[in-house]
C-alpha positions in Angstrom: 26.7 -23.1 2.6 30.0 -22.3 1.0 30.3 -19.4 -1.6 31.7 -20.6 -4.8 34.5 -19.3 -6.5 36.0 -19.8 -10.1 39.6 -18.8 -10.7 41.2 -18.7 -14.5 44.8 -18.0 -14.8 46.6 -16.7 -18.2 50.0 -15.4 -18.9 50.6 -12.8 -21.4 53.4 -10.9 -23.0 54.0 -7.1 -22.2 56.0 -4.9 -24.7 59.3 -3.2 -23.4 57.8 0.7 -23.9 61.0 2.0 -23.7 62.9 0.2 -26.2 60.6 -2.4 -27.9 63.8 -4.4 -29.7 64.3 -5.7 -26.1 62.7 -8.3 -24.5 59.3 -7.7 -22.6 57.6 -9.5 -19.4 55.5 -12.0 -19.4 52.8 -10.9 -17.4 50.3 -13.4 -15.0 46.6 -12.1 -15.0 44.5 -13.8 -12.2 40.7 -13.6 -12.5 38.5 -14.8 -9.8 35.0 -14.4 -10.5 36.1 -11.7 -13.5 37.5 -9.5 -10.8 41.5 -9.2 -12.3 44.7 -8.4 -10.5 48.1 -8.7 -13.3 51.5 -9.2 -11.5 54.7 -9.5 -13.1 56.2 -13.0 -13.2 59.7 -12.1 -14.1 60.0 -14.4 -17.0 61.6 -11.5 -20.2 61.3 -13.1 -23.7 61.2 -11.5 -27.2 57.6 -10.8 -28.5 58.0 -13.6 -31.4 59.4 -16.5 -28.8 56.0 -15.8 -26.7 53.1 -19.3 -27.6 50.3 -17.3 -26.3 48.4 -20.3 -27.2 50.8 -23.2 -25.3 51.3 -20.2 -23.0 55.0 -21.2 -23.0 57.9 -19.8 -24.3 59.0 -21.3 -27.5 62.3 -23.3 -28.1 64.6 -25.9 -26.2 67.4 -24.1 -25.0 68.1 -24.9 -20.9 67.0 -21.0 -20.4 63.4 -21.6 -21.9 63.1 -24.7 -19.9 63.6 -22.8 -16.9 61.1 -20.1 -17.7 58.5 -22.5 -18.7 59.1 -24.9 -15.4 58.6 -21.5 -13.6 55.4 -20.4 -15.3 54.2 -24.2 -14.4 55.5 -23.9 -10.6 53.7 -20.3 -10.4 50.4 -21.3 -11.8 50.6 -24.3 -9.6 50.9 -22.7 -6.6 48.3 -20.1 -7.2 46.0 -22.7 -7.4 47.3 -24.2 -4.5 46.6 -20.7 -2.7 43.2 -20.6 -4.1 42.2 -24.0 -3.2 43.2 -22.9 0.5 41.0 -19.5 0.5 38.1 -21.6 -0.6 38.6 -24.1 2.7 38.7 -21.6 4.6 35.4 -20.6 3.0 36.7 -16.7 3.1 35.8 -14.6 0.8 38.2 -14.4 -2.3 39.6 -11.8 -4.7 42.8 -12.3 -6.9 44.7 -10.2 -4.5 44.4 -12.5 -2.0 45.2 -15.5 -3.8 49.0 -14.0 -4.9 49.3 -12.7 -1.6 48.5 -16.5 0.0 50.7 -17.3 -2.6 53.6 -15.5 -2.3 53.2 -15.4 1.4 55.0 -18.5 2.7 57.9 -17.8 0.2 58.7 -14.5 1.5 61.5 -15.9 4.1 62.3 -19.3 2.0 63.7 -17.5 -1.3 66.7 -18.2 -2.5 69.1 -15.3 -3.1 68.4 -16.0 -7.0 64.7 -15.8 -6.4 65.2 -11.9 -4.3 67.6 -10.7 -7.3 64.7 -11.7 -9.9 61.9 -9.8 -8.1 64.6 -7.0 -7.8 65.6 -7.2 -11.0 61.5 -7.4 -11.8 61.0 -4.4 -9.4 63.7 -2.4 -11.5 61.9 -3.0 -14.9 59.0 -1.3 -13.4 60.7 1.8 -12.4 62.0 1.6 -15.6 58.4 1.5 -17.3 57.6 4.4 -14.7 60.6 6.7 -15.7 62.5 6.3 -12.6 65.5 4.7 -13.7 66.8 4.9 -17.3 67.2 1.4 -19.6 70.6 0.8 -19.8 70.9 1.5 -16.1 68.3 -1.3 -15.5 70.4 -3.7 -18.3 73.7 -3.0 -16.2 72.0 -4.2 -13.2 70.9 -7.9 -15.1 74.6 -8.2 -16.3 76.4 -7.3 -12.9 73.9 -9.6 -11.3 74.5 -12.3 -14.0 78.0 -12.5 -12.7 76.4 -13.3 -9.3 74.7 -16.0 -10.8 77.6 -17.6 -12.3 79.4 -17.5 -9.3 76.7 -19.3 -7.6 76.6 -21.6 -10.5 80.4 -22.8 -10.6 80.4 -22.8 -6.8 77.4 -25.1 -6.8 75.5 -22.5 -4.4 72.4 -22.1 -6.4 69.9 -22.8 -3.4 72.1 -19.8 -1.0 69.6 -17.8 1.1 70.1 -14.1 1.3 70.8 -14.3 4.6 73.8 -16.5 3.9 75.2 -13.4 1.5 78.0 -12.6 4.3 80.6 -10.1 4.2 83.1 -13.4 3.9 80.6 -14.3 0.9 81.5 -11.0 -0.8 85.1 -11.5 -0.1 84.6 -14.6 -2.3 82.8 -13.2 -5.0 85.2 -10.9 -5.1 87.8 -12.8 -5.2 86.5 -15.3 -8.0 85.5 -11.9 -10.2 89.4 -11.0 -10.3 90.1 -14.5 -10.9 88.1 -14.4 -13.9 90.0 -11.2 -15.3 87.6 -8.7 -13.9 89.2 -5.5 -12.8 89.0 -4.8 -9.0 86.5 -2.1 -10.0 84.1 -3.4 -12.3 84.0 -6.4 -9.3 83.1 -3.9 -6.8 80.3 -2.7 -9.1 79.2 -5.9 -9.1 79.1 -6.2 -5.4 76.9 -3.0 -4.7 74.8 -4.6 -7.2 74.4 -7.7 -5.0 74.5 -5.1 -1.7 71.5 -3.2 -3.3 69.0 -6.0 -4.1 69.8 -7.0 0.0 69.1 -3.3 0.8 65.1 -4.1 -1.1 64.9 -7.3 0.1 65.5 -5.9 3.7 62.9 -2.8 2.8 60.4 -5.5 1.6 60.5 -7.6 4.6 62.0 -10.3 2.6 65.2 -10.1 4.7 66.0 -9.1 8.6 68.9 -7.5 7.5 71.6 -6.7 5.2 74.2 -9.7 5.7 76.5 -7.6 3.3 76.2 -4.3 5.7 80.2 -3.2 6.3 81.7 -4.7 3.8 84.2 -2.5 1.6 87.0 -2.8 -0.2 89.9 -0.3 -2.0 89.3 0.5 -5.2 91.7 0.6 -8.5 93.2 4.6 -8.5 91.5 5.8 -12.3 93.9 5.0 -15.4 95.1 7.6 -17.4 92.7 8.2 -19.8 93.7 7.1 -23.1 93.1 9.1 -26.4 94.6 10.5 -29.7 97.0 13.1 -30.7 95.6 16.1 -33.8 98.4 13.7 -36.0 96.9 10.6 -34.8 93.3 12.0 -36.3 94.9 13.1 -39.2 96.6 10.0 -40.3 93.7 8.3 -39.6 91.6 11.0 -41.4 93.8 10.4 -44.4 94.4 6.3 -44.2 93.9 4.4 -47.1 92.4 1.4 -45.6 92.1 -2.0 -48.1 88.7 -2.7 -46.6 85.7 0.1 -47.0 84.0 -2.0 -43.5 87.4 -0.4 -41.9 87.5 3.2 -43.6 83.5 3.2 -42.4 84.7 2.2 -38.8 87.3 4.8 -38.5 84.9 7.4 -39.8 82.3 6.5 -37.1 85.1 6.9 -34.6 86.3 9.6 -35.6 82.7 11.3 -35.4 82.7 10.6 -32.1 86.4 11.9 -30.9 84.8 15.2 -32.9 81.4 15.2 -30.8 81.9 13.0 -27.5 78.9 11.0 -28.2 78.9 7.0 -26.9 78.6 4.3 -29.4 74.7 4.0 -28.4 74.1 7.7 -28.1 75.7 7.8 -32.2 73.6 4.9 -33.0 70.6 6.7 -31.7 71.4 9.6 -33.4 69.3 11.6 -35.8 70.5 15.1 -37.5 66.7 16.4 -38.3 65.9 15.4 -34.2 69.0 16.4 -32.6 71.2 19.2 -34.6 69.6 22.8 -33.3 71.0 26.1 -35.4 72.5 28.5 -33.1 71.0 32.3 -33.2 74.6 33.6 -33.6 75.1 31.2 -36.4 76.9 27.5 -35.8 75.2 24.1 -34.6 74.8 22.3 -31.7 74.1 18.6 -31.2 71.5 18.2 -28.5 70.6 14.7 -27.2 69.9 13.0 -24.0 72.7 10.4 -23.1 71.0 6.9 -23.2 72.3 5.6 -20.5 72.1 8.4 -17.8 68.7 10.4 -19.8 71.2 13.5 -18.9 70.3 15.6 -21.7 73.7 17.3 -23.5 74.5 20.0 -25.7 77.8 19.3 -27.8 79.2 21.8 -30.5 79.2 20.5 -33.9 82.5 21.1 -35.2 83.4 21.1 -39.1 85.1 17.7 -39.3 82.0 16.1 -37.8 80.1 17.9 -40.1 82.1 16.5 -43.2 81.9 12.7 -41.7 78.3 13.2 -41.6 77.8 14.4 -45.1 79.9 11.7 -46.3 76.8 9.0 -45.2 74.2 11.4 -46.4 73.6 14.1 -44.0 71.4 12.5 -41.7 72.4 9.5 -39.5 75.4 7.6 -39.2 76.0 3.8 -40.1 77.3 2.4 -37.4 77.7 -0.9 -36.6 77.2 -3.2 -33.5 79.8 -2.0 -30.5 81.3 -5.6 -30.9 82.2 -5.4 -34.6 83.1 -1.8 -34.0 85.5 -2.9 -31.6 87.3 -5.6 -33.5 87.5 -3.4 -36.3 89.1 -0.7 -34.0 91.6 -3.2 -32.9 92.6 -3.8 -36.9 92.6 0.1 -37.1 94.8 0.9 -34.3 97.7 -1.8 -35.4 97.1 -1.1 -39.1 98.0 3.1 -38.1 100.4 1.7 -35.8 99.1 3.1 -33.2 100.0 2.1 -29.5 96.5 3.1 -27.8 94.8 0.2 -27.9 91.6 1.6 -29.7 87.9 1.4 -28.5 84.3 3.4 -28.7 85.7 4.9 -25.5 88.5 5.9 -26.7 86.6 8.2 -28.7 85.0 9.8 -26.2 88.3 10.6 -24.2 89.6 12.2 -27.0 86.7 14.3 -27.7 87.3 15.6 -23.7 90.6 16.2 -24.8 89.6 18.4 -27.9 87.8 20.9 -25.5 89.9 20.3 -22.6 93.1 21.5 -24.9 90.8 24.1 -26.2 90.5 26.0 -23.1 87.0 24.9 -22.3 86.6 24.4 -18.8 86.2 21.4 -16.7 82.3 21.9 -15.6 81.5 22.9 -19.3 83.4 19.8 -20.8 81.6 17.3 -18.2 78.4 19.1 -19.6 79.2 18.4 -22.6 80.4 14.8 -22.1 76.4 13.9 -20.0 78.8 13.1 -17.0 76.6 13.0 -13.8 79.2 15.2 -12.2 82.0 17.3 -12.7 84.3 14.8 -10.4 84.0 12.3 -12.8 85.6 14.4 -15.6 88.0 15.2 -13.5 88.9 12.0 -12.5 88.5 10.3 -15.9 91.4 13.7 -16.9 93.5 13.4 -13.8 96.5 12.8 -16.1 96.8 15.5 -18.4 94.8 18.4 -16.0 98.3 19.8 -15.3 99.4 20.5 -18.7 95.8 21.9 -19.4 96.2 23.9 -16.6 99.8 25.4 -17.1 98.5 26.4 -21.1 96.0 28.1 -19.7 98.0 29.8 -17.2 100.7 30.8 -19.6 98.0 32.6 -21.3 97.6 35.0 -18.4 100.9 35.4 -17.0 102.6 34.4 -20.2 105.5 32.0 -21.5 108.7 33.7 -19.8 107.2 33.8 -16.6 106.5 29.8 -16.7 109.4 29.0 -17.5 107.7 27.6 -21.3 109.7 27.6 -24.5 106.3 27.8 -26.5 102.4 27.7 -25.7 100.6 24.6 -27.1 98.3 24.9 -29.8 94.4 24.4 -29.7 93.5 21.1 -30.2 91.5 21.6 -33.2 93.5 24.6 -34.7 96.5 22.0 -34.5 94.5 19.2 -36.5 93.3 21.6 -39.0 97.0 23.2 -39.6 98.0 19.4 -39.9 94.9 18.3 -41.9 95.7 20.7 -44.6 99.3 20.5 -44.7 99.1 15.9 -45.1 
């Protein structure tokens, strides 16, 4: 006589631990006979659009409908896998039904399906501390570009296999096309080239169809930042709108500390100012999006733009209203940068860098993963930097120098108090 099994199937939402304002997974618990085994089922909704009753996801948008015709496909073809274990009269646990499940899809995925269960795979390294948040978020958007490619190329059903180096030359070609810079498109492609790489390690995939490709990158831009006179007349600007005089002061906190427009957003004073033995403060904070942990002096004019918003955290606003305002800002001061979050972060490099702080210490200071980034990101202006600091040594006659440029901050403060 046959053994009988029961199987029950629910779907339930798991909170994002790491940053619960972001959506969480919708997780699929299989019981057979109360023995449980929860897997992932790449479906990511916001707690409040989650019907644990209907055990749908709430609303008619075409991105719900997907997610909800993918829970229905998922629990039909679990039971579809159960109902074959039971013919086959083996014994049955809920392992073996998602691996019966999953196992005829393994080589029959499209290259959408690999990228979600890389993407899915990715969100658990996240939840274990292996990969920091944002870096996980950059991997959905680059790999969102994918899709759209797919999308307007009417290749939605492509098999990894099909991802050839040609392919990426196309994908390529169509991010470019789009306005894309030839290195943000190339970030996309190792995107794509490292969900192959799993797929491959996972036995979803031969090999890498991608393997070989390459292609030159963009040479780094100057970096763009502003002048001790462009902080002071922004310092001092009589703006009509106090939404704009708060957006310059937010920006000008971070040309004084280096911090991102996250990293200020996150910041706290009572968590992350630490009084110095020898007297002064430091700002120390781990960089959202690479965890690196940095310690940043906390110079006087920060100090003051803090006080001004009560001494404890700062005000600002979303990076896309930050930016438009910055835009208003820059035109407005007639400045010819054209202004960004970033922006303020070059500068701050530029403060220490003019300062006489060296390169490792300012890449330290910055969270950059290395010291060649810094040095890339201040190709430009490392020669002047290095011929002040040299005329220091050997002095101005010897150079060839009329006169030896001024501290960066000593030069804003001269200029701050003489406006």
């Amino acid at each position: 006589m046959l053994l009988r099994h029961y199987m029950t199937l629910l779907y339930w939402f798991r909170k994002n631990t790491r940053a619960r304002e972001r959506p969480g997974t919708i997780q699929c618990r299989v019981t057979v006979d109360k023995a449980e085994y929860n897997f992932s089922t790449g479906v990511y909704v916001q707690k409040d659009d989650w019907d644990a009753a209907r055990q749908a996801v709430r609303g008619r948008t075409d991105e719900v409908k997907v997610a909800n015709q993918r829970l229905t496909q998922l629990a039909t073809g679990l039971r579809e896998a159960f109902n074959i274990l039971e013919r086959e009269g083996s014994y049955i646990t809920p392992e073996k039904v998602v691996v019966r499940f999953q196992a005829p899809q393994r080589r029959t995925a499209s290259l959408l399906e690999v990228v979600g269960r890389y993407l899915t795979a990715r969100t658990a390294q996240v939840e274990s501390a292996q990969i920091t948040a944002a870096t996980r978020e950059a991997d959905g958007v680059r790999l969102a570009r994918l899709e759209a490619w797919l999308t307007d190329t009417n290749n939605l059903q492509m098999r990894p296999a099909e991802m050839s180096i040609r392919r990426a030359e196309q994908l390529l070609e169509h991010l470019r096309s789009d306005g894309k810079s030839q290195n943000y498109a190339l970030k996309v492609l190792d995107a794509v080239g490292a969900a192959l790489k799993w797929a491959v390690r996972h036995e979803l995939l031969d090999r890498n169809p991608m393997e070989g490709f390459s292609a030159k990158k963009e040479p780094p831009k100057p970096a763009v930042f502003l002048t001790p006179a462009d902080l002071v007349k922004l310092w001092y600007y009589d703006f009509e709108a106090a939404g704009l005089r708060k957006a310059a002061d937010m920006f000008l906190f971070q040309c004084f500390t280096g911090l991102s427009w996250q990293d200020a957003t996150n910041f706290r004073a009572s968590e992350h100012v630490v009084p110095q033995p020898s007297g002064g403060l430091l700002i120390r904070i781990a960089r959202q999006k690479t965890g690196t942990v940095t310690m940043i002096p906390f110079f006087a004019p920060a100090i003051e733009l803090l006080a001004r918003y009560g001494g404890e955290r700062l005000p600002m606003p979303s990076n896309e209203y930050q930016n438009r305002a910055l835009k208003q800002i820059g035109y407005l001061c007639g400045f010819s940068q054209h202004l960004t979050t970033h922006v303020g972060r070059k500068t701050a490099g530029m403060v220490l860098l003019q300062d006489g702080v060296p390169m490792t210490i300012v890449s330290a200071v910055l969270g950059h993963r290395s010291v060649s980034i810094t040095q890339s990101t201040y190709a430009s202006v490392l020669p002047d930097t290095v011929h002040s600091e040299l005329s220091k040594v050997y002095g101005l006659e010897v150079l060839g120098m009329s006169q030896q440029r001024k501290p960066f901050l000593r030069e804003f403060t001269e200029r701050l108090l003489a406006a």
